[in-house]
N, C-alpha and C positions, 0 to 999 in steps of 0.2 A: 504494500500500500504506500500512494505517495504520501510524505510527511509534510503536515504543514506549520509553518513558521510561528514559532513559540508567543509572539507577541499578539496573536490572533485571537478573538472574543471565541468563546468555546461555540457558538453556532458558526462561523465560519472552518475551527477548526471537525468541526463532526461533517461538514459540508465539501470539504477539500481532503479529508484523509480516507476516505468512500472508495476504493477501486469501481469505477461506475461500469467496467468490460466484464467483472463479473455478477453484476448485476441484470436482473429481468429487464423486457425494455420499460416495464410499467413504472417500476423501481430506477431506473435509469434516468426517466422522462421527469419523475418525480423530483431526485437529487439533482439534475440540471436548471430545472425550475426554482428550485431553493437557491440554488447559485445564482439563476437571473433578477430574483429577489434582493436575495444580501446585495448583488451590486447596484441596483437599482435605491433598496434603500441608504446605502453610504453615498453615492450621489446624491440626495435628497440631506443628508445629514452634512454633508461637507458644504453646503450652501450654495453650489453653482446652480441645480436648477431654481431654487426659490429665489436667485441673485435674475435669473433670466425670466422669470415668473414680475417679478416685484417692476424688471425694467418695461415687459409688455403692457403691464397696468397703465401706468403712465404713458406709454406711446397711446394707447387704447385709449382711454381719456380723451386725447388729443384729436384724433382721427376717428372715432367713431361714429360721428355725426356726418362729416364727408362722405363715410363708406357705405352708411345708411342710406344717405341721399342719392348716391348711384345706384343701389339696388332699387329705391321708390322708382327712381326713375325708370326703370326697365320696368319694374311690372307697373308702374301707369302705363306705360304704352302696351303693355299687355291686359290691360283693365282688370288686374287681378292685385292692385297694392291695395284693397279694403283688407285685403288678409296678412296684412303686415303688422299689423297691431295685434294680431292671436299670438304668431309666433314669438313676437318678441315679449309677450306676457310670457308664453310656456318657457323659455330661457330663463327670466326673472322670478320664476316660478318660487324659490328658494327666498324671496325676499319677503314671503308672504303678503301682508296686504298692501305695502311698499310700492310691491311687483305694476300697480296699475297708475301711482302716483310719478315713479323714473319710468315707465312706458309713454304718459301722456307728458313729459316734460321733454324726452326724445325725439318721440313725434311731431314734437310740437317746432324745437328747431329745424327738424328736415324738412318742415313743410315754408318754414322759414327762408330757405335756401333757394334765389333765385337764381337757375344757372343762366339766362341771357341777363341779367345787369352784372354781370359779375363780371363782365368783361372777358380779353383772350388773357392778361395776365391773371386776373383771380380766378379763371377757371383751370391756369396753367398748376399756380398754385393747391386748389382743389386736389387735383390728378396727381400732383405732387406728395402731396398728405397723403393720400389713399395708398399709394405706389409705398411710402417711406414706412408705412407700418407692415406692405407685406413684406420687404424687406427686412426688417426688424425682425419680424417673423421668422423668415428664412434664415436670418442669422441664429438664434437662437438654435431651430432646429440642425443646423448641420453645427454648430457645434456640441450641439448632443449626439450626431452623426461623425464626428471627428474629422470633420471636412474645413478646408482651409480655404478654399477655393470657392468664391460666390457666382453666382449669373451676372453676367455683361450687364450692362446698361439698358443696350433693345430690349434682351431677353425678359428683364424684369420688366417692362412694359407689355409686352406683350403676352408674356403667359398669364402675369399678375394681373393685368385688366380683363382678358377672357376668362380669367375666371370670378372679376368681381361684375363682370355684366352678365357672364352666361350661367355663375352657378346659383345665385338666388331663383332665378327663373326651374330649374330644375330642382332646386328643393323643394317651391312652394307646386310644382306638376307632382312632386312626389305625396305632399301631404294633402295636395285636391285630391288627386286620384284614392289615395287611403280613406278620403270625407267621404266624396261620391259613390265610395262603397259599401260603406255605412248605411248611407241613404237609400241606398237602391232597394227597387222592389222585388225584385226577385230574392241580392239577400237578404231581406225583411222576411220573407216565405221560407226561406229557408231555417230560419231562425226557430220556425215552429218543429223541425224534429231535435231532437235531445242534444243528440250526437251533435248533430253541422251545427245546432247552432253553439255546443259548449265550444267547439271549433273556432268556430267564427268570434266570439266575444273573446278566446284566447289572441287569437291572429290581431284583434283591434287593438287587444292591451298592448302586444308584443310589439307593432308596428311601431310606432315612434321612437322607442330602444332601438329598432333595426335601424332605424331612419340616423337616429345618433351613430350606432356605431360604422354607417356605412356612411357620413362625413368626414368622423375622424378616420376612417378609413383613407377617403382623396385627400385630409392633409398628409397624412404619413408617407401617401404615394408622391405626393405632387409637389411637395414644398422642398424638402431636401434637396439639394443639389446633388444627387446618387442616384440609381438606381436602385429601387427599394423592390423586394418582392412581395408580392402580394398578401401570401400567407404571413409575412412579416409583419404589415402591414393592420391586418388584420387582428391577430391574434393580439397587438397592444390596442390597438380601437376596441377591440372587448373588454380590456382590462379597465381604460381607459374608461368605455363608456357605464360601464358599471361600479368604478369608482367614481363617476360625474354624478350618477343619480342616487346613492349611496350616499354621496357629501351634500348635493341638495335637499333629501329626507332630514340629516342632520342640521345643516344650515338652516331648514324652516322652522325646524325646530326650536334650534335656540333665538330664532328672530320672533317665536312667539311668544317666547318667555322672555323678553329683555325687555319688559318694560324700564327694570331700571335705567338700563343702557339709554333709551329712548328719554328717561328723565336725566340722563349726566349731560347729553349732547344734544339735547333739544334737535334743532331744524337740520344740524348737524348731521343726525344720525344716519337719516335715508345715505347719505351721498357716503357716508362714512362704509356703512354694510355695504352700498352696492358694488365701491371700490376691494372687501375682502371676498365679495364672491365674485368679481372680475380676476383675483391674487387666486383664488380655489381655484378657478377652471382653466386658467392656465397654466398652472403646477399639474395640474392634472393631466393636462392634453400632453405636458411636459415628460411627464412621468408616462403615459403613453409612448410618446418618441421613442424613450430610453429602454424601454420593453422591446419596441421592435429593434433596434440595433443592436442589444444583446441577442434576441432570437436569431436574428440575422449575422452577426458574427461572435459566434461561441470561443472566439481563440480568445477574444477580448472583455472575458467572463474570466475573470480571474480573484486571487483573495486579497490582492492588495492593490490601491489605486495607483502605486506608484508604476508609470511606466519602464517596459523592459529599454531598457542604454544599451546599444550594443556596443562594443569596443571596435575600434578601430581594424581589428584583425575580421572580426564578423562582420564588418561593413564591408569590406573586402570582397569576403566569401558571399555576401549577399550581391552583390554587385554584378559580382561575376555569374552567378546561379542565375539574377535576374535578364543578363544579356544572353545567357545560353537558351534559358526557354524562349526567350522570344525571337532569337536566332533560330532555335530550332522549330519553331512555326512556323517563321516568316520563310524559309524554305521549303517548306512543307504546304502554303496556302492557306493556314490559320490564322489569322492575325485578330484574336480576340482577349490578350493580355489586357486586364485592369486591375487599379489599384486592389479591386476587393478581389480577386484571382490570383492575384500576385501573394498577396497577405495569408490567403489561404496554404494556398504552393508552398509557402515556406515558413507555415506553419507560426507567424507572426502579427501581432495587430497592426491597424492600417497606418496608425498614426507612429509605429515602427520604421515600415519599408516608405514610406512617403518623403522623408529628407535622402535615403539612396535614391529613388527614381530625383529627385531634385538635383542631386548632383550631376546623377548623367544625363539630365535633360541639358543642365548650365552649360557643359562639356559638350553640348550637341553630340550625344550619344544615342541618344533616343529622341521621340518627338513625340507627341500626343496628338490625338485626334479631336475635329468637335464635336465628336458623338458625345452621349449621355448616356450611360457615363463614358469617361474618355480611355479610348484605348492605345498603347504604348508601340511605338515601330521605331526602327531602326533608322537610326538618321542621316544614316554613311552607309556607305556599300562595309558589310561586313570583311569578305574579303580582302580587304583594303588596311580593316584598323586593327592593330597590333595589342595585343592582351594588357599591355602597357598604359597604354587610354583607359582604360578602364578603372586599372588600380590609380594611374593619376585623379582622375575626376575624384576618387572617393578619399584622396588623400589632400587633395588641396579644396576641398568642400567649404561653402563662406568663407574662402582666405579674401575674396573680393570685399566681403561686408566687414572685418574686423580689422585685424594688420596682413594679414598676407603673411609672406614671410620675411616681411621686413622684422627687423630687429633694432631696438633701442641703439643698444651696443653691442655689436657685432665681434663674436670670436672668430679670427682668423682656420684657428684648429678645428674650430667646430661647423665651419662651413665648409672647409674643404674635406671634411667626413660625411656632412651631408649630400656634395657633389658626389662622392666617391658612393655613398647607398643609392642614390637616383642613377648612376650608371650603371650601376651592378643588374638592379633593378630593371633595367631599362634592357640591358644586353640578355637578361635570360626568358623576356617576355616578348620582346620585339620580333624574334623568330614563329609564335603562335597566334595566329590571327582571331577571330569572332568567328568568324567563319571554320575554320578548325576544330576551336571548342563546341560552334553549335552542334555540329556535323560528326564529332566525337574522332576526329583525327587528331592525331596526336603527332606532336614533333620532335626529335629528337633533342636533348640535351645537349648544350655545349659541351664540346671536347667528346661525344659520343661518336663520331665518326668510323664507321668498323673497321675501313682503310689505316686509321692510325692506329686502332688498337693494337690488329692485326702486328704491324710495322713493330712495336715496339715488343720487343721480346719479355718474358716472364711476366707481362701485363695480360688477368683475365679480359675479354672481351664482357662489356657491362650489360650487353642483352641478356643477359641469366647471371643468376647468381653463380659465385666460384665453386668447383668442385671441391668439399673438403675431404681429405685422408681419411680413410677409418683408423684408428687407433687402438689396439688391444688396451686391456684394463693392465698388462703389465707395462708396457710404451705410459699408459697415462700416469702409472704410479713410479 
């Protein structure tokens, strides 16, 4: 069994010392689950997601009234914004009787909002607001996704506005459609046998949970700048949406018993609550994310936050590993290397192999694609670049951002030992190309040459090891 480190709370040590290969898968599934748990809660305990939670309040504050006023706007023109005032009650829902005094004060600005006097700068502005919170947004999520890397500037206009003009329109088709069925007459008839109708008043209860967790579902897919997979995707919108409706049963709760609270802060209060159930539900949606990116990468499910450092010697060897697979694809007609394949491949988190591929991107070793996510190709003719390239990139990595190798004050002795390791270096890898290594050929050693061996008398030849003597046990004694 592997052993886990002595400094560990005994639920992560009962959680890490588990050989989970000989375990059932049921048992398996269970003790992985407890691991995506512990990590999920020490995220939550270490303050970065309530630090990302606490900054969305406040953007949200800012920008909610813009975002609202584009969505009225689509569904006026669709004659269906009378039904914007339900849904933003059922959201509010947790505020209890609140819920219908911040819906008509809401409402009351969007309706306030006229987009032709607002001219082309204050409508610039508008779009601007809108855009900066799903931004915001985006950022938070892929740093809960370990991604460094944001959407372009078009991009976030353009995915970000299709989806603030095209996805209210299809949540409130989703929750007509669920009304009108309600209504109908046929299910009305059908209501009358036992079964369809215990059925059907199940399906009505259940529908708007579906409805929740299949939004936070399109954040999880849609926002990260990654390719998320579904089931990922998913599986934290469950958790997700069942801890949203979980903390709203509890939140109405306690907003109906706080009277006192309502007598410390008078007129205060409403704005005061509706700001910590804005702080709830996106801790929450939060803690969703981090659900799916552990389900989705298990190497990064570990018992301590602190990231793996690899040493200069394993940067190396990673380096190297990372040009040979994708050598060895990109001759073969594959070319679907990315970050999260790579990480996998070699058995390390993303936020690991992400400063290697950095170095040999700097290096023009590799290049990236603008697929989504981005996939890794060679940037030179393999053929061409010397094994040499390689270890250089990962040896002079950020020398551009810090000092280089420049030096305060410079030892004569000690740079002309460093000249003399970069030549060493340089002469036993410059004979093996990429190309070589991807293709698993292999080059001979300096001074391997058979012709010399041969030449030189009482010298074994280095392609095999030297024959030794047998030796009686009396010769050895």
């Amino acid at each position: 069994m592997a052993s886990a480190p002595l400094f560990l709370p005994p639920v992560a040590k009962f959680l890490w010392q588990v050989d989970v290969g000989r375990l059932p898968r049921w048992k398996a599934a269970l003790v992985h689950a407890g691991r995506i748990v512990y990590n999920v809660a020490r995220d939550v305990a270490d303050g970065g997601l309530s630090l990302h939670a606490t900054s969305l309040v406040y953007t949200t504050l800012l920008s909610l009234v813009p975002l609202l006023a584009f969505s009225f706007s689509v569904l006026k023109s669709f004659g269906v914004h009378n039904a914007f005032t339900p849904l933003l009650m059922n959201v509010l829902e947790p505020l209890g009787e609140r819920a219908d005094q911040v819906t008509q004060q809401i409402i009351g600005f969007v309706e306030n909002i006229r987009v032709g006097v607002l001219g082309a700068v204050g409508l610039a502005i508008l779009v601007w607001t809108v855009v900066s919170l799903m931004q915001k947004i985006e950022a938070s999520f892929n740093e809960t996704w370990r991604i460094s890397d944001q959407r372009t500037m078009a991009r976030r206009f353009s995915d970000f506005l299709s989806v603030i003009l095209i996805g209210p329109l299809l949540m409130f088709s989703a929750f007509g459609i669920s009304a009108s069925l309600s209504a109908n007459v046929v299910v009305e008839r059908l209501r009358d046998y036992e079964m369809v109708g215990w059925a059907i008043d199940l399906t009505t209860t259940v529908t708007p949970y579906l409805l929740i967790v299949g939004a936070f579902t399109f954040l999880y897919v849609f926002i990260p700048n990654t390719k998320v997979r579904l089931i990922s995707a998913f599986i934290g919108a469950t958790v997700a949406g069942i801890l949203w409706v979980g903390a709203g049963w509890v939140f109405g709760s306690f907003v109906a018993s706080s009277a006192s609270y309502t007598a410390i802060y008078s007129a205060f209060a409403t704005p005061i609550l509706f700001m910590i159930w804005l702080y709830v539900s996106w801790l929450i949606l939060l803690v969703g994310a981090s659900i799916s990116f552990y389900y989705q990468h298990p190497e990064s499910v570990k018992p301590t936050r602190a990231a793996i450092r690899l040493s200069g010697r394993l940067k190396e060897r990673a380096a190297l590993q990372i040009m040979s697979m994708i050598g060895r694809d990109y001759y073969s007609g594959a070319n679907d290397w990315t970050l999260e394949r790579l990480s996998k491949s070699l058995n390390l988190a993303c936020e690991t192999v992400a400063p290697v591929l950095d170095a040999l991107e700097d290096c023009a070793l590799l290049s990236r694609t603008a697929d989504q996510p981005a996939r890794y190709l060679p940037a030179r003719p393999l053929d061409e670049t010397p094994l040499a390239a390689v270890i250089e990139a990962v040896r002079r990595a950020e020398e551009q951002r810090t000092f280089g190798h420049v030096i305060v004050h410079p030892d004569p002795a000690i740079e002309a030992l460093s000249e003399r390791i970069d030549r060493a270096l340089e002469s036993v890898l410059t004979r093996q190309t990429l190309k070589s290594l991807a293709l698993g050929e292999t080059e001979p050693e300096p001074g391997d040459d058979p012709g010399e061996d041969e030449a030189r008398p009482g010298r074994e030849r280095r392609t095999g090891h030297a024959p030794r003597p047998v030796r009686s046990h009396a010769e050895g004694r």
